[in-house]
ROLODREN-405679 format. One record per residue: residue number from 0; chain; y, z, x of N, C-alpha, C in turn. Coordinates in nm, 3 decimals. Last residue first. Layout:
<pts>
<resi = NUM | chain = A | n_py = Y | n_pz = Z | n_px = X | ca_py = Y | ca_pz = Z | ca_px = X | c_py = Y | c_pz = Z | c_px = X>
...
</pts>
This chain:
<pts>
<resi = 114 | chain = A | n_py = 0.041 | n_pz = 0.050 | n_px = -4.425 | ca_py = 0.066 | ca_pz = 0.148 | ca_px = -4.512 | c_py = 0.125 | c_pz = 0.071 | c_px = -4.624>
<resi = 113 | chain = A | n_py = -0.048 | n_pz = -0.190 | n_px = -4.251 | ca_py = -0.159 | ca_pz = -0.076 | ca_px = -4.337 | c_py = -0.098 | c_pz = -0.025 | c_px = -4.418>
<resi = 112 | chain = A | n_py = 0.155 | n_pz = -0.220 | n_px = -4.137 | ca_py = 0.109 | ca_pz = -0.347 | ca_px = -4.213 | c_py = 0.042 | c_pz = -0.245 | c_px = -4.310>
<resi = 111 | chain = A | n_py = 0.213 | n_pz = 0.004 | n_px = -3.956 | ca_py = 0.293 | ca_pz = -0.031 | ca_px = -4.049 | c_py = 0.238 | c_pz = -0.142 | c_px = -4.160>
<resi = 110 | chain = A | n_py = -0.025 | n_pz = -0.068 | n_px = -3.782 | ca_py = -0.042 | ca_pz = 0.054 | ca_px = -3.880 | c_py = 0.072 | c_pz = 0.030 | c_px = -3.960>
<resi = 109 | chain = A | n_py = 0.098 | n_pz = -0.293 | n_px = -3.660 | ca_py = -0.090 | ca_pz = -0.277 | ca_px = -3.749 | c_py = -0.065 | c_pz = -0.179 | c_px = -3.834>
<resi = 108 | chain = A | n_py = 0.269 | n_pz = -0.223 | n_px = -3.508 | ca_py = 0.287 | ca_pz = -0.295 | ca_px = -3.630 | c_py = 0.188 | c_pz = -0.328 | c_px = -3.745>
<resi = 107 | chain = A | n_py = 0.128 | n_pz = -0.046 | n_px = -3.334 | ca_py = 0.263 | ca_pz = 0.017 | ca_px = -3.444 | c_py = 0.286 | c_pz = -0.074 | c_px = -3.561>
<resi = 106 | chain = A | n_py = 0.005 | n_pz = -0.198 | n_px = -3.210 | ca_py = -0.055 | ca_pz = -0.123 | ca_px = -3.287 | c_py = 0.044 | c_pz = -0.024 | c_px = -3.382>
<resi = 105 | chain = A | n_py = 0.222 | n_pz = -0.352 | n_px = -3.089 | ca_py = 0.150 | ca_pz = -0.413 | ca_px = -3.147 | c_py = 0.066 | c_pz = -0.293 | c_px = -3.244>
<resi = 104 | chain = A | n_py = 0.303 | n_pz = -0.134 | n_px = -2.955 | ca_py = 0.419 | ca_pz = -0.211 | ca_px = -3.000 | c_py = 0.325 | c_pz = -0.274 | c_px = -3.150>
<resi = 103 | chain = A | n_py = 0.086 | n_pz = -0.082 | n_px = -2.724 | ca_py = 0.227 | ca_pz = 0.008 | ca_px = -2.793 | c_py = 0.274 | c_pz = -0.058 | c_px = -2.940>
<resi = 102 | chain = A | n_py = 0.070 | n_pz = -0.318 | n_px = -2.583 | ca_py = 0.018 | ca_pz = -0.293 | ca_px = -2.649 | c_py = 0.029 | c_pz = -0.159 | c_px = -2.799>
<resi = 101 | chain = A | n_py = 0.345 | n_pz = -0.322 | n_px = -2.510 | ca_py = 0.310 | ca_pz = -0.464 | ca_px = -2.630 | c_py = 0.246 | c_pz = -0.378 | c_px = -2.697>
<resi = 100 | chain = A | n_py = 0.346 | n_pz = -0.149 | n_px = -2.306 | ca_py = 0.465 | ca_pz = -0.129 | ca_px = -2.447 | c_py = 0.415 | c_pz = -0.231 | c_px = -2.546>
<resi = 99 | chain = A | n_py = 0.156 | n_pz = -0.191 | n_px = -2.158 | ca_py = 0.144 | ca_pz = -0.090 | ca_px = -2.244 | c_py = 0.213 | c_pz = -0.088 | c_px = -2.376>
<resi = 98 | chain = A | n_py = 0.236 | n_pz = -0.435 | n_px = -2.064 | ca_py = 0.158 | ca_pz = -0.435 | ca_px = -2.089 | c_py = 0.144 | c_pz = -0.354 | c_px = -2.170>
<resi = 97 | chain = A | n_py = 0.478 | n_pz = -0.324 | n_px = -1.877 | ca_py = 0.527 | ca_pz = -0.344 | ca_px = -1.998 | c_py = 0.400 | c_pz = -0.434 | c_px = -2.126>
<resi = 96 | chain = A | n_py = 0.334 | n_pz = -0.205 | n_px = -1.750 | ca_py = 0.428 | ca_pz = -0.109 | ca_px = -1.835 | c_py = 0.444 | c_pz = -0.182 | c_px = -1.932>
<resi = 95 | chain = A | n_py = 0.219 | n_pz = -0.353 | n_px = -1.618 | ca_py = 0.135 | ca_pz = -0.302 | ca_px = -1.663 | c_py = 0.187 | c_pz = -0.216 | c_px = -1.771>
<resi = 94 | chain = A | n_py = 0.436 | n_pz = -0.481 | n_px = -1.502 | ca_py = 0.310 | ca_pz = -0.605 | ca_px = -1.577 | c_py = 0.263 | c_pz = -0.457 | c_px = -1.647>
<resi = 93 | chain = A | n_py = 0.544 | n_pz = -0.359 | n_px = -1.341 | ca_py = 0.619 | ca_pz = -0.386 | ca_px = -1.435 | c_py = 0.550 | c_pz = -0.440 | c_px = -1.547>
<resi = 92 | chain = A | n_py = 0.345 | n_pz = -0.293 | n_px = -1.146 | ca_py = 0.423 | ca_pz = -0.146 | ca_px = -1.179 | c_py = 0.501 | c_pz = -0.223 | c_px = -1.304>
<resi = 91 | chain = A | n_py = 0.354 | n_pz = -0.524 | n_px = -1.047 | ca_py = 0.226 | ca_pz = -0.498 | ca_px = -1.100 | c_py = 0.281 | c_pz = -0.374 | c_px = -1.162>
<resi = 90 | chain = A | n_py = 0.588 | n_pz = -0.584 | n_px = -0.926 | ca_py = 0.572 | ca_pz = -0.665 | ca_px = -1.014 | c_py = 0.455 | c_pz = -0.622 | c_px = -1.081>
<resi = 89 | chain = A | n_py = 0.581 | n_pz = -0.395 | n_px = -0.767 | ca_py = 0.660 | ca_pz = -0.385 | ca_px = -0.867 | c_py = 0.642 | c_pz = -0.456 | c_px = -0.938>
<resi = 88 | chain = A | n_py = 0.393 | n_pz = -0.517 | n_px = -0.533 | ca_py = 0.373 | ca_pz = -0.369 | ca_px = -0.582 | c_py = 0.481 | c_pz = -0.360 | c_px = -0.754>
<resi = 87 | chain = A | n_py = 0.539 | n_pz = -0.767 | n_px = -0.453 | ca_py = 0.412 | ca_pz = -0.737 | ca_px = -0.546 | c_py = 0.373 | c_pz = -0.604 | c_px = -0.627>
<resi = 86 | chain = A | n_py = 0.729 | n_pz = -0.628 | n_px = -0.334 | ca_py = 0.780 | ca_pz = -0.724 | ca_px = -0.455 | c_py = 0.667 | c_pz = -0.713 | c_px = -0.565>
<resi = 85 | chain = A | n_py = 0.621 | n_pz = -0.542 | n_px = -0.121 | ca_py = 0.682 | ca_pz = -0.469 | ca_px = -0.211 | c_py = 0.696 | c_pz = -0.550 | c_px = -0.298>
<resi = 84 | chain = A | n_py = 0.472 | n_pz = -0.781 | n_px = -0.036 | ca_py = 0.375 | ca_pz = -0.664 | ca_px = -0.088 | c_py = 0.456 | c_pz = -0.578 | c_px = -0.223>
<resi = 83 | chain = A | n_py = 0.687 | n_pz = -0.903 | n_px = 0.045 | ca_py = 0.613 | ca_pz = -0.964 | ca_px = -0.054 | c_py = 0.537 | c_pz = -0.866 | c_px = -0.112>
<resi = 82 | chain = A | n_py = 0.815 | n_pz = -0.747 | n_px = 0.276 | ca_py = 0.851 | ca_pz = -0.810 | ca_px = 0.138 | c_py = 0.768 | c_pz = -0.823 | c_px = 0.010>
<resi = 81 | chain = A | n_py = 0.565 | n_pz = -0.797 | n_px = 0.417 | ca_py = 0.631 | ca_pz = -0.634 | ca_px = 0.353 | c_py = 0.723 | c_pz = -0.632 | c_px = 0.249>
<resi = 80 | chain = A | n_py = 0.590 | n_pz = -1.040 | n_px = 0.522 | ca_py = 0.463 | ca_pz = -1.004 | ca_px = 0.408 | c_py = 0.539 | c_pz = -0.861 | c_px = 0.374>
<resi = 79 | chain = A | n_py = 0.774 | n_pz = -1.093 | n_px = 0.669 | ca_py = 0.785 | ca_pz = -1.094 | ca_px = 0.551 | c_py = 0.695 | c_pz = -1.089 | c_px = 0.421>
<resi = 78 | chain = A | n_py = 0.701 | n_pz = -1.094 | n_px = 0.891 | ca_py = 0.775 | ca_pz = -0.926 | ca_px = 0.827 | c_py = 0.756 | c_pz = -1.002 | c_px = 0.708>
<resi = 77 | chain = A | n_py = 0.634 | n_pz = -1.275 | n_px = 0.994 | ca_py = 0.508 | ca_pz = -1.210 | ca_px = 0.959 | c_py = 0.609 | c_pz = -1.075 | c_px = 0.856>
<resi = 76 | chain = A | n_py = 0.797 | n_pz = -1.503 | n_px = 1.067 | ca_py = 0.743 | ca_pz = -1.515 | ca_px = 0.911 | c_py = 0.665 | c_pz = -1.400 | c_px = 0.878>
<resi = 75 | chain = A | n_py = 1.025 | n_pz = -1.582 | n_px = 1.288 | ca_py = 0.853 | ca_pz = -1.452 | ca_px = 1.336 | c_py = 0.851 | c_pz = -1.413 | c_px = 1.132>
<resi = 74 | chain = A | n_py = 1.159 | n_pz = -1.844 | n_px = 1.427 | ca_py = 1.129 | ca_pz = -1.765 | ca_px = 1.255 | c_py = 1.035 | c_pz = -1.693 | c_px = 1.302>
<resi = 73 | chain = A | n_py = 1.398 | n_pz = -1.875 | n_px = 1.674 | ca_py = 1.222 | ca_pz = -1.888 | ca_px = 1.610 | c_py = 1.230 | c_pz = -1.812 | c_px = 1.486>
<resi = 72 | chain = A | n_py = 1.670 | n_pz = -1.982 | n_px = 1.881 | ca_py = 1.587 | ca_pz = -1.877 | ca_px = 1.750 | c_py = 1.466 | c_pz = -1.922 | c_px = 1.702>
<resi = 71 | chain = A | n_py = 1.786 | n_pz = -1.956 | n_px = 2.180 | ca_py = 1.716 | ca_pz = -2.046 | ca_px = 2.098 | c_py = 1.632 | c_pz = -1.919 | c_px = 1.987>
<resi = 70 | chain = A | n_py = 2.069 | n_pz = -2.001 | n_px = 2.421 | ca_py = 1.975 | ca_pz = -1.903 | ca_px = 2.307 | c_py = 1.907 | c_pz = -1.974 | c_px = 2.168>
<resi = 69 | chain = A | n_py = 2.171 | n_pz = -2.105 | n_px = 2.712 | ca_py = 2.129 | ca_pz = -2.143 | ca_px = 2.571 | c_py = 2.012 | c_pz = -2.007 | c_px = 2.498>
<resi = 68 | chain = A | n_py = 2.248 | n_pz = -1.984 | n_px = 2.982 | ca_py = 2.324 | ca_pz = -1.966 | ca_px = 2.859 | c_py = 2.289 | c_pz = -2.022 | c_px = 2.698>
<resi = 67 | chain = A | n_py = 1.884 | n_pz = -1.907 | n_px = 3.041 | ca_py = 2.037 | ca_pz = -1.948 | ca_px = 3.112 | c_py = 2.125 | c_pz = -1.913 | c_px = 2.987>
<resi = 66 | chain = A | n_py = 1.741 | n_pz = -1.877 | n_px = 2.766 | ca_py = 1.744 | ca_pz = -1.968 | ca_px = 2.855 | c_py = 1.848 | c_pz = -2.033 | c_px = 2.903>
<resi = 65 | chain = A | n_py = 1.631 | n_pz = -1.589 | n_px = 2.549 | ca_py = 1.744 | ca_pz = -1.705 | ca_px = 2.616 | c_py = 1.725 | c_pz = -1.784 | c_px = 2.753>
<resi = 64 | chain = A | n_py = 1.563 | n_pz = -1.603 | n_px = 2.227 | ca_py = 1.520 | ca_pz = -1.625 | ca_px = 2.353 | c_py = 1.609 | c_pz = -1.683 | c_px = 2.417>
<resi = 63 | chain = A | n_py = 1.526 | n_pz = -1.405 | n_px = 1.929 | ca_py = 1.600 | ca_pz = -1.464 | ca_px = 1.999 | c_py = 1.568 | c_pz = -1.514 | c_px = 2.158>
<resi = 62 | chain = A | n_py = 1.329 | n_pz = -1.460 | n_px = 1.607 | ca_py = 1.339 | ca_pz = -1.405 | ca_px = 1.785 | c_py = 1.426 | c_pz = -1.511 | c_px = 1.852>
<resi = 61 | chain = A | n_py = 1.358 | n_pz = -1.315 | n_px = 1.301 | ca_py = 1.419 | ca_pz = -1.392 | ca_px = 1.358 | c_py = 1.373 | c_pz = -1.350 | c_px = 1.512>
<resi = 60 | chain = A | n_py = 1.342 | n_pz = -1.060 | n_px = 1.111 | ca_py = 1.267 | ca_pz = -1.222 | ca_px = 1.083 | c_py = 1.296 | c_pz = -1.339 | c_px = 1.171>
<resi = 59 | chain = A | n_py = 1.414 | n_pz = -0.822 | n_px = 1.238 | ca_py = 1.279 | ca_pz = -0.874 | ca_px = 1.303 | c_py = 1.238 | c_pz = -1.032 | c_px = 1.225>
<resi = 58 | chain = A | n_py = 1.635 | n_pz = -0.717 | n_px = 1.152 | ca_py = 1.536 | ca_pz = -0.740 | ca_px = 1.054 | c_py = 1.391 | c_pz = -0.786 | c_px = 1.089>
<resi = 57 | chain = A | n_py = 1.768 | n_pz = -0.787 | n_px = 1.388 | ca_py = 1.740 | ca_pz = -0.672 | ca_px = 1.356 | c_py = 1.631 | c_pz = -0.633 | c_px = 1.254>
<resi = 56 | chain = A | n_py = 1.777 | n_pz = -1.072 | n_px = 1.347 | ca_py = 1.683 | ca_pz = -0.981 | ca_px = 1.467 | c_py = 1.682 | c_pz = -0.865 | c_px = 1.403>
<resi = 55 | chain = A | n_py = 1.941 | n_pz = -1.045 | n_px = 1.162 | ca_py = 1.819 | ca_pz = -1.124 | ca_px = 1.131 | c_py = 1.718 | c_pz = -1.069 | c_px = 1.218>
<resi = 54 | chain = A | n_py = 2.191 | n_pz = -0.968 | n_px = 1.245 | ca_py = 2.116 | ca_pz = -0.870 | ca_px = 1.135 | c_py = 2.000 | c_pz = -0.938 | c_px = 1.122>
<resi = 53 | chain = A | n_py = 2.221 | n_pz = -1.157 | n_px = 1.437 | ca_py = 2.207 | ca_pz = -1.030 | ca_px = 1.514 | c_py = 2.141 | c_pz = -0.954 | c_px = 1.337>
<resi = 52 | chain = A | n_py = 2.282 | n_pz = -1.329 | n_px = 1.272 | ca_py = 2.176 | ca_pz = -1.340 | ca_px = 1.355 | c_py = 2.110 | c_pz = -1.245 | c_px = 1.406>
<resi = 51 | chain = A | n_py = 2.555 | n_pz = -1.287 | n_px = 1.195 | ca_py = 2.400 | ca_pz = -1.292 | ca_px = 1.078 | c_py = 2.305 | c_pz = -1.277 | c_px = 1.188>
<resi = 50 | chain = A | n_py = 2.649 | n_pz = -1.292 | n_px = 1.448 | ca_py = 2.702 | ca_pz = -1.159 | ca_px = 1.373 | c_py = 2.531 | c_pz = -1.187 | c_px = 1.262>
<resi = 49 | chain = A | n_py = 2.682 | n_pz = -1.589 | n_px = 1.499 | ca_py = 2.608 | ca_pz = -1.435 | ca_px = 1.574 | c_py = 2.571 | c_pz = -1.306 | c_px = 1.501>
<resi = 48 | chain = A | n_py = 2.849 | n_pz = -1.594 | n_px = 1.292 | ca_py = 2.735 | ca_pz = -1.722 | ca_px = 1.239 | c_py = 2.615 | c_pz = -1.578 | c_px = 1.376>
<resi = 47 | chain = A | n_py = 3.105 | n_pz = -1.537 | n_px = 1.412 | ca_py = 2.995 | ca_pz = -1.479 | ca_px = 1.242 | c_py = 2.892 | c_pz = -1.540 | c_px = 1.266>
<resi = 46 | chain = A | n_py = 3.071 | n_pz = -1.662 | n_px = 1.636 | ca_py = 3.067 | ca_pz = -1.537 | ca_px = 1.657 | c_py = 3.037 | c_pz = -1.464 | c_px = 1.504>
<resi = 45 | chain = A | n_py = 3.177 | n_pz = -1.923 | n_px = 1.582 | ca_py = 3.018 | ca_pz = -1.926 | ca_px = 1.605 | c_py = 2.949 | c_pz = -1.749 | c_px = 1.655>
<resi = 44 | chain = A | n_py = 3.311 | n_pz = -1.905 | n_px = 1.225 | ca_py = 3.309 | ca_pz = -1.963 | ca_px = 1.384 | c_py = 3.168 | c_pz = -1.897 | c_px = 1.437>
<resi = 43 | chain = A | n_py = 3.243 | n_pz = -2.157 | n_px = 0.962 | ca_py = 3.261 | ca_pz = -2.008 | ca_px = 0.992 | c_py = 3.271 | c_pz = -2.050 | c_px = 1.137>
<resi = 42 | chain = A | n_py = 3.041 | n_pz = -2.291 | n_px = 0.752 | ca_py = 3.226 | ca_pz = -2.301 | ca_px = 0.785 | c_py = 3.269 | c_pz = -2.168 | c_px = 0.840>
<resi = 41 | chain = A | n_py = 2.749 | n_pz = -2.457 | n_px = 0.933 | ca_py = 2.871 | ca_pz = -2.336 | ca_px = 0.843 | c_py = 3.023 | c_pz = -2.359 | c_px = 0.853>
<resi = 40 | chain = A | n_py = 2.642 | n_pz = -2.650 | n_px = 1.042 | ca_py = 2.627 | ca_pz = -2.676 | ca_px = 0.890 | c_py = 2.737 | c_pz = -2.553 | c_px = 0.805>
<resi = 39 | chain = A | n_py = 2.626 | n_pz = -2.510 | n_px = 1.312 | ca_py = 2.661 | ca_pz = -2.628 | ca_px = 1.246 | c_py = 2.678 | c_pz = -2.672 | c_px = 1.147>
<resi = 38 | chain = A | n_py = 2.499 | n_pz = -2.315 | n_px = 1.380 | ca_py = 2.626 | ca_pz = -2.266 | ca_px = 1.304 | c_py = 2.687 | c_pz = -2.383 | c_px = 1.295>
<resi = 37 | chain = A | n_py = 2.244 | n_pz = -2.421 | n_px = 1.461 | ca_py = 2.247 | ca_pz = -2.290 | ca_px = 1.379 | c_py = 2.394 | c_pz = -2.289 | c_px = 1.298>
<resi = 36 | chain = A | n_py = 2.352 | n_pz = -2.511 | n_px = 1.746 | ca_py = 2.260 | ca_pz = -2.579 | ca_px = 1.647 | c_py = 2.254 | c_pz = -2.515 | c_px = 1.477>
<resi = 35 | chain = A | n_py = 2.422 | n_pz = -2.259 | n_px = 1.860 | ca_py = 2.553 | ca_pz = -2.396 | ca_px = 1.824 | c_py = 2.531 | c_pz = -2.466 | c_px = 1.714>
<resi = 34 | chain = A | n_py = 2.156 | n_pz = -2.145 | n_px = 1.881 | ca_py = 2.288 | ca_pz = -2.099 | ca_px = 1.794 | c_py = 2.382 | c_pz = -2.179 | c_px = 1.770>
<resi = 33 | chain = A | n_py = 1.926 | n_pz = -2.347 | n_px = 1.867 | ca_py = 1.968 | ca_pz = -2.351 | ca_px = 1.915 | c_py = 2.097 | c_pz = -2.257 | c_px = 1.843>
<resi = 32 | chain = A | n_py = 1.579 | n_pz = -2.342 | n_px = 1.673 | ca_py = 1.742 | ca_pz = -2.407 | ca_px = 1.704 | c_py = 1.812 | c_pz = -2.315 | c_px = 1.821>
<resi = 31 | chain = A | n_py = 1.278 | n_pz = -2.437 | n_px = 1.611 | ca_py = 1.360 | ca_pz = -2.329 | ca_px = 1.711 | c_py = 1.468 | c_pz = -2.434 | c_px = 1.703>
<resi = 30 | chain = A | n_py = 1.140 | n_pz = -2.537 | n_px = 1.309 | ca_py = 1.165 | ca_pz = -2.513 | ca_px = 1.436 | c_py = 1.234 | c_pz = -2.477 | c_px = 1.511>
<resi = 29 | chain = A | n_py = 1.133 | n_pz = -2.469 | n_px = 1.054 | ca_py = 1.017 | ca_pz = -2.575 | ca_px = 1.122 | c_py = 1.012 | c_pz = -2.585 | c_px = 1.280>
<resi = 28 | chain = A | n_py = 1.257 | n_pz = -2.298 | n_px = 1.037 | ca_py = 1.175 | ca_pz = -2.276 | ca_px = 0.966 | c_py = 1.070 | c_pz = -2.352 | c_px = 0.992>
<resi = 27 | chain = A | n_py = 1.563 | n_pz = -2.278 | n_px = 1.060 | ca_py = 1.440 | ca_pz = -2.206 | ca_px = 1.237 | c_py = 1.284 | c_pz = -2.223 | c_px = 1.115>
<resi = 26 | chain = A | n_py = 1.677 | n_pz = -2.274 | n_px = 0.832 | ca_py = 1.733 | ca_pz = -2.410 | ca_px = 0.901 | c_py = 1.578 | c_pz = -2.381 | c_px = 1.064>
<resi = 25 | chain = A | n_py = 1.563 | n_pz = -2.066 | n_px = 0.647 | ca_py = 1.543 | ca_pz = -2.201 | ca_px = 0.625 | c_py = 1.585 | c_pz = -2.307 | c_px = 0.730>
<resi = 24 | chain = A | n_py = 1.753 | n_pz = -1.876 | n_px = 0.804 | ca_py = 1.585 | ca_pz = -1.877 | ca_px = 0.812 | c_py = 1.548 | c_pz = -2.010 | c_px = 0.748>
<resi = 23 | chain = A | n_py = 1.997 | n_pz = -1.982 | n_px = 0.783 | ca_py = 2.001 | ca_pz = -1.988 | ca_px = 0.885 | c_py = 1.828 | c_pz = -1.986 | c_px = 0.879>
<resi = 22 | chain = A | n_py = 1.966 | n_pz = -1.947 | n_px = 0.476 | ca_py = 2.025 | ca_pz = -2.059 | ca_px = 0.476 | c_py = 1.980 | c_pz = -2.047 | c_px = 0.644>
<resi = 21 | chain = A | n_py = 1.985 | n_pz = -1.629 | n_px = 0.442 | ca_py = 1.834 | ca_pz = -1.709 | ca_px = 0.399 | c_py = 1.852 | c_pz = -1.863 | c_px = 0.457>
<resi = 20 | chain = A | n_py = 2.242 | n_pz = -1.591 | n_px = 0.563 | ca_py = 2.149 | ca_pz = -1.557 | ca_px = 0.647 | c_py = 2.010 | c_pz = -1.631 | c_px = 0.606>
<resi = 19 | chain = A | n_py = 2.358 | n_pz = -1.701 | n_px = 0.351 | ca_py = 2.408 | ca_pz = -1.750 | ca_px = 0.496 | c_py = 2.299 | c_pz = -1.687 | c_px = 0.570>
<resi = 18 | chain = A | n_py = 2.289 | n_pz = -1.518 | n_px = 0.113 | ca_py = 2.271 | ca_pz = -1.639 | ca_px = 0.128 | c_py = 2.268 | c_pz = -1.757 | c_px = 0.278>
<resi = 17 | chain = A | n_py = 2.165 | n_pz = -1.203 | n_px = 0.206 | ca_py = 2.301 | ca_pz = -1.287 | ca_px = 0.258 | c_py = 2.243 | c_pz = -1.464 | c_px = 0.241>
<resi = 16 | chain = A | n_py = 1.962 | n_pz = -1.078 | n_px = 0.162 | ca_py = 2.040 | ca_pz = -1.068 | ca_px = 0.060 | c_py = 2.173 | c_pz = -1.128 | c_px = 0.052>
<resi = 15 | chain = A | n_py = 1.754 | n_pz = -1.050 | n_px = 0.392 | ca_py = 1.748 | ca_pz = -1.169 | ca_px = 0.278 | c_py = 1.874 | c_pz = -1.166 | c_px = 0.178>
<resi = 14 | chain = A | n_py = 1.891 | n_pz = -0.826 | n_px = 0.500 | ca_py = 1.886 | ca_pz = -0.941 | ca_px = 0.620 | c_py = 1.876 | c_pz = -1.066 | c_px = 0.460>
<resi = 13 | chain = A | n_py = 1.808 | n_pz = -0.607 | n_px = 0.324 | ca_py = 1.949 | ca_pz = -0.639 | ca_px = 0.332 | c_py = 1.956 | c_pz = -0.783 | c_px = 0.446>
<resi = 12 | chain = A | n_py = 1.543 | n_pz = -0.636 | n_px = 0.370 | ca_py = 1.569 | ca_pz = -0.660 | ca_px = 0.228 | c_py = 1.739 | c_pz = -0.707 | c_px = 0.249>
<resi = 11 | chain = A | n_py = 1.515 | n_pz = -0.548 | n_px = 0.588 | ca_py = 1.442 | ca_pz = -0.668 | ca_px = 0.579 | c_py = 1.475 | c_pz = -0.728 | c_px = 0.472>
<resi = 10 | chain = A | n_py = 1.628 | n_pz = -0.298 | n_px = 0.610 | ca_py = 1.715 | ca_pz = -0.390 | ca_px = 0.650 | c_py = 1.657 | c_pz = -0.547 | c_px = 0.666>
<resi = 9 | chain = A | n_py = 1.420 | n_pz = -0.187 | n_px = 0.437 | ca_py = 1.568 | ca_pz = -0.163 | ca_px = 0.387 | c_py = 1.603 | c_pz = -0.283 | c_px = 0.467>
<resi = 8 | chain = A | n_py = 1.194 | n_pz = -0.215 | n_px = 0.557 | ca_py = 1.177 | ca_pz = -0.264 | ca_px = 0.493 | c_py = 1.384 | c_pz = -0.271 | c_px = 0.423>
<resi = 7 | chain = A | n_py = 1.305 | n_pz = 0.027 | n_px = 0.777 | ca_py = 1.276 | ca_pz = -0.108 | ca_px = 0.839 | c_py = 1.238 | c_pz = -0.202 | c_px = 0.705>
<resi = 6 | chain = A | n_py = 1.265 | n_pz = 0.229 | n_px = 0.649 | ca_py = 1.396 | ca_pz = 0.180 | ca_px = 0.667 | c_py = 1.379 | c_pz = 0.042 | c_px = 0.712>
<resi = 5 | chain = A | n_py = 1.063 | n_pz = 0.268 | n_px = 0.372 | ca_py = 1.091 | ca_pz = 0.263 | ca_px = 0.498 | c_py = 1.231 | c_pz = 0.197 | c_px = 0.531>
<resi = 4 | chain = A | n_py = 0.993 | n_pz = 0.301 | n_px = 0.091 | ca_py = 1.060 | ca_pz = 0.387 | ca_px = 0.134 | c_py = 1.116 | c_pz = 0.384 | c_px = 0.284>
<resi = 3 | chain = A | n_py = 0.708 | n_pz = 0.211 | n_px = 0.041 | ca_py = 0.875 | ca_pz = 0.152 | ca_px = -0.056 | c_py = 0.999 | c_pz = 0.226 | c_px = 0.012>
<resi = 2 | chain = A | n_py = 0.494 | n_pz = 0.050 | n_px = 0.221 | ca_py = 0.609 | ca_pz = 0.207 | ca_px = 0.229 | c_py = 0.740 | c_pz = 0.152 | c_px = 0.151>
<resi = 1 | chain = A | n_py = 0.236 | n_pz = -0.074 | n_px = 0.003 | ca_py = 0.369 | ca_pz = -0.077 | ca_px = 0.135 | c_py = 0.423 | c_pz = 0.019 | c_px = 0.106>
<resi = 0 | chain = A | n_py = -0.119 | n_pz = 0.000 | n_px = 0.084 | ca_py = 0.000 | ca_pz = 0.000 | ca_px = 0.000 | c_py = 0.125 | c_pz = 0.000 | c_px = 0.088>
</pts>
């Protein structure tokens, strides 16, 4: 079961919650860019466009490597099963509640029919 509660899942959640940041994991998704490469498509300068990056590492969905002055990013896809688990975990915590309430719901309307 995932730790709903970890911090490291907190800043995995706050790293996805920046359109500009999901937009930079979609662009390293097939393959390693380059940061220049990376903050090409933004309207921003290349020290924000750092700034996401640096919360992406931090989030671990992202590895930075440098070579001389070029820094090249990779997608590391594995955190994001902790995502998914949590997501899953709630989505089954929601299926089943609100499973109950039909079923709930439905036998309320049986017995109202009855009377």
């Amino acid at each position: 079961m995932v730790n709903i509660q970890s911090p490291q899942l907190d800043l995995l959640f706050y790293a996805l919650s920046d359109s500009t940041r999901r937009q930079i994991l979609a662009l390293i998704r097939r393959e390693p860019r380059t940061v220049g490469e990376l903050a090409e498509p933004f309207h921003m300068s290349l020290a924000a466009v750092s700034k996401h990056i640096k919360i992406l590492e931090k989030a671990k969905l992202l590895v930075r490597q440098k070579m001389g002055r070029i820094h090249r990013c990779t997608l590391d896809p594995t955190r994001l099963k902790s995502a998914d688990e949590c997501i899953r975990f709630y989505t089954q915590f929601w299926n089943e509640r609100l499973d109950s309430l039909a079923a709930y719901l439905e036998d309320d309307h049986a017995k109202r029919k009855r009377k």
